[in-house]
N, C-alpha and C positions, 0 to 999 in steps of 0.2 A: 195445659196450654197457658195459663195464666203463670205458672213458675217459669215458662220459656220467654212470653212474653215482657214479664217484666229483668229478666238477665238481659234480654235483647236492647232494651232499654235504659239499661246500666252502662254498656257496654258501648252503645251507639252518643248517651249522652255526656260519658268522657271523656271520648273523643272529639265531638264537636267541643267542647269546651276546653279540652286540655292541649290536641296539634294545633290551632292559628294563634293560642297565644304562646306556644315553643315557634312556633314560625316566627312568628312578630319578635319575640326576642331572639331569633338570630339561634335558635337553637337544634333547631331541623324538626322537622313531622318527626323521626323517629324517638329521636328522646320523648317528645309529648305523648307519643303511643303508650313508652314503657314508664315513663309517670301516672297516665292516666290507670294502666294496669296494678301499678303499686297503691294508688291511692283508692280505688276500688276495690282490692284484692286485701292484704296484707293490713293495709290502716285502717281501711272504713269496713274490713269483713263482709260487704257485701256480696261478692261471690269469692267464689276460691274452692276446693276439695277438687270431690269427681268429675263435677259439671264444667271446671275448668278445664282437665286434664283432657274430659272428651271434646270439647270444643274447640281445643288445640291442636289434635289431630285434624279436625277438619279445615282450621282454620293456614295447615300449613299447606293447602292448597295455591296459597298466593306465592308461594315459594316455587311450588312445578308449575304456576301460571306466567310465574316471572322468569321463568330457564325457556320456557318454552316461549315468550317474546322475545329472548334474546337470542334464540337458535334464528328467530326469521329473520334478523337483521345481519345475519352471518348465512355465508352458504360455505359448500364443502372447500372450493379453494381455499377463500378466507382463512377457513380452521385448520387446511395444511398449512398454512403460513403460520400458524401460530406453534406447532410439533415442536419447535426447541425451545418456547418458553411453556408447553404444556408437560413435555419431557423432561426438559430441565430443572428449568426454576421454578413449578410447580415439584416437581419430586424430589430436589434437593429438598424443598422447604419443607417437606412431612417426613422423610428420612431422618433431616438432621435435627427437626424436633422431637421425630417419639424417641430417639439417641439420647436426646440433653435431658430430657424428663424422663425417662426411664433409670437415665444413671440418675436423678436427680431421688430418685422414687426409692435406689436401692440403697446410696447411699444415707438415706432416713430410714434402712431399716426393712424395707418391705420386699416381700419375697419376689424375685424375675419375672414371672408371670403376671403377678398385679401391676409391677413399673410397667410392663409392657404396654397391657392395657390401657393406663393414666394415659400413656405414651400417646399411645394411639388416639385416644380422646381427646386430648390437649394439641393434637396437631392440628385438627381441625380449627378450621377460621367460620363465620356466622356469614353465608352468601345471602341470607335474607338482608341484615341490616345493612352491610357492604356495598352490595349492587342497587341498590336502596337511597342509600344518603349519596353515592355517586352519580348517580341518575339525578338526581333533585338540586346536586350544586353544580352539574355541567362537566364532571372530573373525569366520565366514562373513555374520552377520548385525549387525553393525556398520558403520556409514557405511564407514569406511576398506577393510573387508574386500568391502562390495558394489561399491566404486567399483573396488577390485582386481580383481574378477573381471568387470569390462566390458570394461577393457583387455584382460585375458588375451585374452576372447571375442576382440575386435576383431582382436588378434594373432593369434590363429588364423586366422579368416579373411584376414587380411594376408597369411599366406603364399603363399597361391593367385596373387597376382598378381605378389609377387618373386618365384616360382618361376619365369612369364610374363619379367619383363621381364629374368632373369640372363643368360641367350642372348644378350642386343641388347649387351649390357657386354663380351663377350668378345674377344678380343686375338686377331689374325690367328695361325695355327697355322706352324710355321715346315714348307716344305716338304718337309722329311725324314718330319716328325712325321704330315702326311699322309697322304708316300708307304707309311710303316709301318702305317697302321691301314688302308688301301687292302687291302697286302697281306695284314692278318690276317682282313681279311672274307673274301678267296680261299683262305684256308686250309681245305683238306680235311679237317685233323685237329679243324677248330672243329665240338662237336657243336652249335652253335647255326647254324651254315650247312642242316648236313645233319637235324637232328631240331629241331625245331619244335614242344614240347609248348603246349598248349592257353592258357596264360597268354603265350608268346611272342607266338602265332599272334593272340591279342586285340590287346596292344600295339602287334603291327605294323601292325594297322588301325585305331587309334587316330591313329599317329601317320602314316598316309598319308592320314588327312582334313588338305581345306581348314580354312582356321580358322573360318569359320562352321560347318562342320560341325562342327569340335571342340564350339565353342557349343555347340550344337543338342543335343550327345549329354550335355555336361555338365547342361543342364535338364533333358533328361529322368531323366540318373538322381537328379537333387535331385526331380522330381515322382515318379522312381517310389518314393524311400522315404515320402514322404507320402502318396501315394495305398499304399501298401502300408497304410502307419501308421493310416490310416482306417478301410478296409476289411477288408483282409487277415486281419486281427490277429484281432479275435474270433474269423471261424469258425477260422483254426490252433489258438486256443487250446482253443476246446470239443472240437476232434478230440482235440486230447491229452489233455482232461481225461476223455475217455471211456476212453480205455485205462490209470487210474487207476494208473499208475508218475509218483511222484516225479520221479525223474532225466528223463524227458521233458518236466519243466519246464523244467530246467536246461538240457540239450539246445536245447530252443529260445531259451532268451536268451542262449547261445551264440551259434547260430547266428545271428542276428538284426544280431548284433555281429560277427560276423567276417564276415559277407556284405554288411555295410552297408561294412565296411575294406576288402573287395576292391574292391566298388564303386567307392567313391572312388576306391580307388589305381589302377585302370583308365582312367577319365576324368580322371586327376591331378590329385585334388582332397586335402582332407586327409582321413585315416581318422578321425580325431577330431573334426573339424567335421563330416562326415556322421552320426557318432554322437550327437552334441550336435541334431543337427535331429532322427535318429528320435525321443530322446528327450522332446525340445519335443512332436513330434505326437501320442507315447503317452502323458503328461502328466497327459490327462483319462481316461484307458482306467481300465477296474475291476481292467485287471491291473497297472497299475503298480508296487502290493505287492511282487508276487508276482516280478515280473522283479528288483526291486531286492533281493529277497532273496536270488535265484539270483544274481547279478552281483556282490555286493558280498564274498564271499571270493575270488574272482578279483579284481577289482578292487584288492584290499587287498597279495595276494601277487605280481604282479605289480608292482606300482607298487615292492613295495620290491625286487622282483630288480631293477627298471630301475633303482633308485638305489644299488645295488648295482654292477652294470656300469657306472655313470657315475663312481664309484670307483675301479674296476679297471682302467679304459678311461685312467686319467690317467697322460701319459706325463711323468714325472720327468727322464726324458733331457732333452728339450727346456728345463726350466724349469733342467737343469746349463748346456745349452749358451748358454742365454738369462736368466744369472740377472735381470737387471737390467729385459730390456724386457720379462716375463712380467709381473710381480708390479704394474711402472709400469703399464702398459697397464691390468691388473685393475681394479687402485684409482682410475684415473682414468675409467674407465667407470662405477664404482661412485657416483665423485661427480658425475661428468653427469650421468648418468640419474637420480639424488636430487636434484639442484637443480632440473632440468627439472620431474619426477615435484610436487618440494614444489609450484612456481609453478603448475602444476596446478590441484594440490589446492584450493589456496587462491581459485585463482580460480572452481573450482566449488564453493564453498562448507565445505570440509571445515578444520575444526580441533581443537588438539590431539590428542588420541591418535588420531583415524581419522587424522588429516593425517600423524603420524609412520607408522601403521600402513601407511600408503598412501603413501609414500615408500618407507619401507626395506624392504617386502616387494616391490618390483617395480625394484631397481637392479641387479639380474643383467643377464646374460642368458639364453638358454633353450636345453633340448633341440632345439628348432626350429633353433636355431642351427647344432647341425653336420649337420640337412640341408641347408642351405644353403650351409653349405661345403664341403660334401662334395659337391652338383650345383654349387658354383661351380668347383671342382676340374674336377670334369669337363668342364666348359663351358670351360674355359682364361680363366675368369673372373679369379683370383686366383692368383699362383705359389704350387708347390707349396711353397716356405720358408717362405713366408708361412702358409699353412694350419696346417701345421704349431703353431706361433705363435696364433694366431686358435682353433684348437679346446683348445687348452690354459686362455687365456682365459676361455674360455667353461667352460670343467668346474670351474676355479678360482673362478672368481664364485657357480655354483651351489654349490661346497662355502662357498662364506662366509656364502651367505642363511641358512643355519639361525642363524649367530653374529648377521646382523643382528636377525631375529627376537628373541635374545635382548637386542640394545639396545633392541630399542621395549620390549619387557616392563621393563626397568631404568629407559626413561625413563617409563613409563607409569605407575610407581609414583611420579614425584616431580614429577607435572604434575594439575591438578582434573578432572574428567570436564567436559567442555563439550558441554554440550545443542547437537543440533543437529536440521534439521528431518530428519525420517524419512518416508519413504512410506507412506500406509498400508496395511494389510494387505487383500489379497483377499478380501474376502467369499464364501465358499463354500457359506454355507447360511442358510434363510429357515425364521420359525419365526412362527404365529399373534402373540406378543408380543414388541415389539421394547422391549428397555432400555437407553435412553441413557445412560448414567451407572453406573457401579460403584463409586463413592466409600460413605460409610458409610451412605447413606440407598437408594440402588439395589439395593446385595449385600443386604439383607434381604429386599425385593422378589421378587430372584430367586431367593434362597433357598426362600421360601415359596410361588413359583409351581414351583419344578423339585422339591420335596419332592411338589405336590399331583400331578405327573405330566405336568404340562403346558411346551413346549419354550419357547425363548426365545433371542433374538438379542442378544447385549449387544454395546454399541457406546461406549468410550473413548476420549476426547483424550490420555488422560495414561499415555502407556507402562509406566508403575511398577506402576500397579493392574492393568492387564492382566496384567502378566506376576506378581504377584503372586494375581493369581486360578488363571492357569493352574497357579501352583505346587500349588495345591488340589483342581486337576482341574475348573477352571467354564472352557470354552470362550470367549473373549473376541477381540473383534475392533480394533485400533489404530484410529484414522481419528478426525475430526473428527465427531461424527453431526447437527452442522448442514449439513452438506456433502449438497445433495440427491442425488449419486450414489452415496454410499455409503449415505443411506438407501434409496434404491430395489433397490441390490444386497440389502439386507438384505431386500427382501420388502415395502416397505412399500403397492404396490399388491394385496397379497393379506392383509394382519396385520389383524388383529380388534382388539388394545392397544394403544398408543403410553403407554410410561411416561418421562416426560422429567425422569428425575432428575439434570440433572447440578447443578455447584457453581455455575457462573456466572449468576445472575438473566438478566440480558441474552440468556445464552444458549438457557436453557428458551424465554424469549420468543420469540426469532425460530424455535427450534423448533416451539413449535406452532402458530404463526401458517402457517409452511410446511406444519406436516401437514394442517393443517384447510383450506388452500388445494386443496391434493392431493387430500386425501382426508374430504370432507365428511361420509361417514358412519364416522368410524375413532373410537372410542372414546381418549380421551386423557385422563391420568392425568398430573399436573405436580406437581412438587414448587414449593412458594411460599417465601422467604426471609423477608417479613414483609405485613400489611396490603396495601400498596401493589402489593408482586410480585403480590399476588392480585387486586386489581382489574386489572392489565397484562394477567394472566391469562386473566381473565372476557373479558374486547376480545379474547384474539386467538383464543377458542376452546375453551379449556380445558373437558372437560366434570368433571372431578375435583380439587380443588386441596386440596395437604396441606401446610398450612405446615408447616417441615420440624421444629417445636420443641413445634407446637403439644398435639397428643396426649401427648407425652410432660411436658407441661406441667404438664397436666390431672392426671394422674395423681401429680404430684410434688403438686400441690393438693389432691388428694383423700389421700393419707397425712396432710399436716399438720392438714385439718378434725380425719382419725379422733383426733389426738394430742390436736387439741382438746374430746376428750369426745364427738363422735358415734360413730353404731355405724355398721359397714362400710357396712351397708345405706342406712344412712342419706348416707353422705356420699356412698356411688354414684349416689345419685338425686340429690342435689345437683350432682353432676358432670355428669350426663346433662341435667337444667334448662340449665348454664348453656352446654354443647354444643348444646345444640339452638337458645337464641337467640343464642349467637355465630355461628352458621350463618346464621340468617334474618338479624342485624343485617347482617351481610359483604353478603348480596343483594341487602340497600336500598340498601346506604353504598354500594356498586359504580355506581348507576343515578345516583348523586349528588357522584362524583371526576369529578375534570377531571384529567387529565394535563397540560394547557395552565395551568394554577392552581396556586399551592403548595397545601400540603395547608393550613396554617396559613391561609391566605388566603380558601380554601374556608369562608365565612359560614353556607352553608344545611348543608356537611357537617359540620363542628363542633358547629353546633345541634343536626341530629338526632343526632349519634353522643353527646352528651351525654345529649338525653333516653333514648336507647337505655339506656345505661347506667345510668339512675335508674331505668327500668321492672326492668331486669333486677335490682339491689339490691330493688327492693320485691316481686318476686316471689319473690328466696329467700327473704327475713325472713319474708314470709306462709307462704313452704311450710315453713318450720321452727316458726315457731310454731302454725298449727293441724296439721303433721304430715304427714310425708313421702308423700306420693300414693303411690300405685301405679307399679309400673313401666310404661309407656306401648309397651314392645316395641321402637322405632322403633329403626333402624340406622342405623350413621354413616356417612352419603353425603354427598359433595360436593354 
């Protein structure tokens, strides 16, 4: 207790000391994790051996606690949307890396089977430190930062089938080496011969199925955590919530998360990729909250003990004995995998800073890495000198990704942002009024309907105002809203409004031309740019049309009358006259434009719209000279 105790205490107090002063200098929690790990481990020998290795494994729980927070922030749509960048540009980028290091492996010499393997190990990228330093500098939701974490995905599930095909790579065992582990099975002092606890006794009937059985046993347990996810979930959750203890929250997204690890690691799948699917399936649950708030201080303290032990875990010896081919190997894997990663990038569409982002955060390699060499070891896959070599590598890359991290930020200040196209956002909720547009004619709109109490769906092409609303607390949704799928996500076979404000004429246009095709009795409200936008208008539907200058026109006319010696009353009933026959003028002139016609061309519309204009002068001089009428009541409708 006392040798636990005081590790516990090593371990906790270089952390506190070592991540807020990596924060403070601008260097991220993670770098101070895998400092604090090296300066505890390797320099000051305070821990390090066994006690490391095993506390590693436990500690890589913040890794399936962090796949499984990110599963609930995604549901299963979401992640069909993402198929061609988990198909693609995740699987190019492990294809064309075990390719380059594999040739890289044979041509120094070493036999097809070994490059393979490097191969295979060196494709992987470190989703711990990645999803990690993302999360902590806001990059998650940036082209480069979402295209990063498809690959990770993809890498993950990638391991499932290297683990599969390491066995078929291995190197006949020499018969001594046989006859020895022959004998150690007939060992009577082996308590794994003679005692057989309940995780052995699983494994060993795992591994005495055929391989369709294996199959068979691995779908079921990927159907039982979604069928668990579906059903299960509620009723556990209202049992707990009746015996009104807290920590029985906690307790269960716990366990949730260590049962779904054993799982996996039962049917030898990843514990972190089975986490990452509960999460996908809980996604839509009303408890998703509430799991992510019990999860995420485990999550958090875990992740950095495991960057902690990948610190302490780095053996110095090796890199005395090896100074030269450690550091070469490092750096040249660093620029493989960043030329491969750039050519990527680019060819799926990403540049400038998501393209640097998305380079230099995925030229490591990963934690995944020394399971695989660590089962390549065993499998008599790769020599044990080699290993040696090869896990070093790999702890060394992950301690440089914080530094590179630090180069995209160095170069990201001395390059322009480059617009690129974005996804757009899931529509999650449907409201009686839908508003197209939040530019400066829309956000009043919706001002004036969400003051009166009434809900509303607004709908943005132009990322900036979005996320400038949300800075103010108004809910807003990215997407194009001439795109009939996001209007229909938004509700628009149940919305009572359609208010079509956006900037582009063109675009109000073919909006309401589509809603009125839709939805023949939907009330539609358009913003007009001038004359013309209003008659486009009238054709496709519009039952409300507000040029966007005009009211406020009005009003700039009516101050300059008052300047000119009327009384307020008077000039507002002047203003109200010439509102009320510019309205009726627009309804005639409409039945009499041709779009097929210049306007100038148009003979019979010029004529009327003149005499329009003469009626309308001779009606104010009359109302001003025998004396401003009565107010008439009438309301301004389109």
């Amino acid at each position: 207790m006392e040798t636990f105790l005081f590790q516990a205490s090593i371990y906790l107090a270089a952390a506190v000391i070592a991540v807020p002063l990596a924060a403070r200098l601008g260097l991220g929690s993670v770098l101070g994790y895998l400092a604090a790990g090296i300066l505890i481990g390797p320099v000051l020998g305070l821990v390090g051996g066994h006690e490391t290795r095993e506390l590693q494994h436990f500690a890589e729980f913040g890794v399936v606690m962090m796949l499984f927070l990110i599963g609930l922030d995604l549901d299963p749509r979401a992640l069909w949307n993402m198929r061609h960048r988990l198909l693609g540009l995740g699987g190019l980028q492990i294809v064309l890396t075990t390719l380059a290091v594999m040739a890289g492996a044979v041509a120094l010499g070493q036999p097809w089977s070994i490059a393979l393997a490097i191969g295979l190990v060196f494709a992987l990228s470190s989703t711990a430190i990645v999803l990690q330093t993302l999360s902590e500098k806001g990059l998650m939701q940036t082209g480069g930062g979402r295209s990063a974490f498809s690959v990770l995905l993809t890498q993950d599930i990638a391991v499932i089938p290297m683990l599969a095909l390491l066995p078929l790579l291995a190197m006949p065992k020499p018969p001594d080496v046989v006859l020895g582990e022959a004998m150690g099975r007939l060992d009577p002092d082996d308590q794994a011969a003679g005692q057989a606890g309940a995780h052995e006794v699983a494994t060993s009937f795992v591994e005495s199925l055929p391989g369709w059985g294996v199959t068979l046993l691995t779908l079921g347990a990927v159907a039982a955590i979604i069928l668990t996810g579906i059903y299960a979930t509620r009723p556990v959750f209202r049992f707990i919530h009746a015996a009104r203890l807290r920590e029985m929250y906690t307790a269960l997204a716990l366990l949730i998360v260590v049962g779904i690890a054993f799982l996996m690691n039962l049917v030898g799948l990843s514990p972190a990729l089975g986490a990452f699917l509960a999460g996908v399936v809980l996604a839509s649950s009303e408890f998703r909250h509430e799991l992510e708030s019990d999860i995420e201080p485990f999550k958090g303290l875990l992740l950095g003990l495991f960057f902690i032990t990948v610190g302490a875990g780095i053996d110095f010896t090796v890199l005395v004995k090896y100074p030269v081919v450690v550091p070469a190997v490092a750096a040249a894997l660093i620029l493989l995998k960043g030329l491969i990663l750039y050519g990527l990038g680019r060819a799926f569409g990403l540049r400038g800073r998501n393209l640097w982002l998305f380079t230099l955060s995925l030229a490591q390699a990963g934690e995944f890495g020394f399971v695989l060499i660590s089962f390549s070891d065993q499998q008599n896959v790769i020599p044990a000198m080699m290993t040696e070599i090869l896990l070093l590598v790999v702890a060394v890359t992950m301690l440089i990704t914080p530094l590179l991290f630090i180069l995209y930020h160095w170069l990201s200040r001395r390059m322009e942002e480059v617009a690129e196209p974005r996804e757009p956002d899931r529509i999650d909720a449907q409201a009686p009024v839908i508003i197209a547009g939040i530019g400066r004619f829309g956000q009043i709109v919706n001002r004036l309907l969400r003051s009166s109490g009434f809900n509303t769906v607004v709908l943005d092409h132009d990322l900036t105002a979005i996320q400038r609303m949300r800075r103010f607390g108004v809910k807003g949704f990215f997407g194009d809203p001439t795109r009939p799928e996001l209007l229909h996500a938004a509700g628009l076979a149940e919305a009572r409004v359609l208010v079509a404000a956006l900037d582009n004429p063109d675009n109000v246009t073919r909006l309401v031309a589509f809603a009125r095709r839709e939805r023949p009795d939907l009330r539609i409200i358009a913003r007009a740019r001038d004359r013309t936008h209003v008659f486009r208008l009238y054709k496709a539907g519009a039952d409300h049309i507000v040029r966007e200058v005009f009211d406020s026109s009005l009003r700039a006319g009516r101050y300059a009358l008052e300047n000119m010696g009327l009384t307020e009353f008077e000039a507002a009933q002047v203003e109200k006259t010439f509102y009320r026959h510019d309205r009726e003028s627009v309804r005639e002139l409409a039945s009499l434009w041709d779009p097929e016609i210049p306007t100038l061309e148009n003979k019979a519309y010029i004529a009327r719209a003149r005499q329009l204009e003469r009626d309308l002068e001779t009606m104010l001089l009359s109302q001003l000279e025998e004396g401003v009428t009565a107010d008439t009541g009438e309301e301004r409708t389109e």
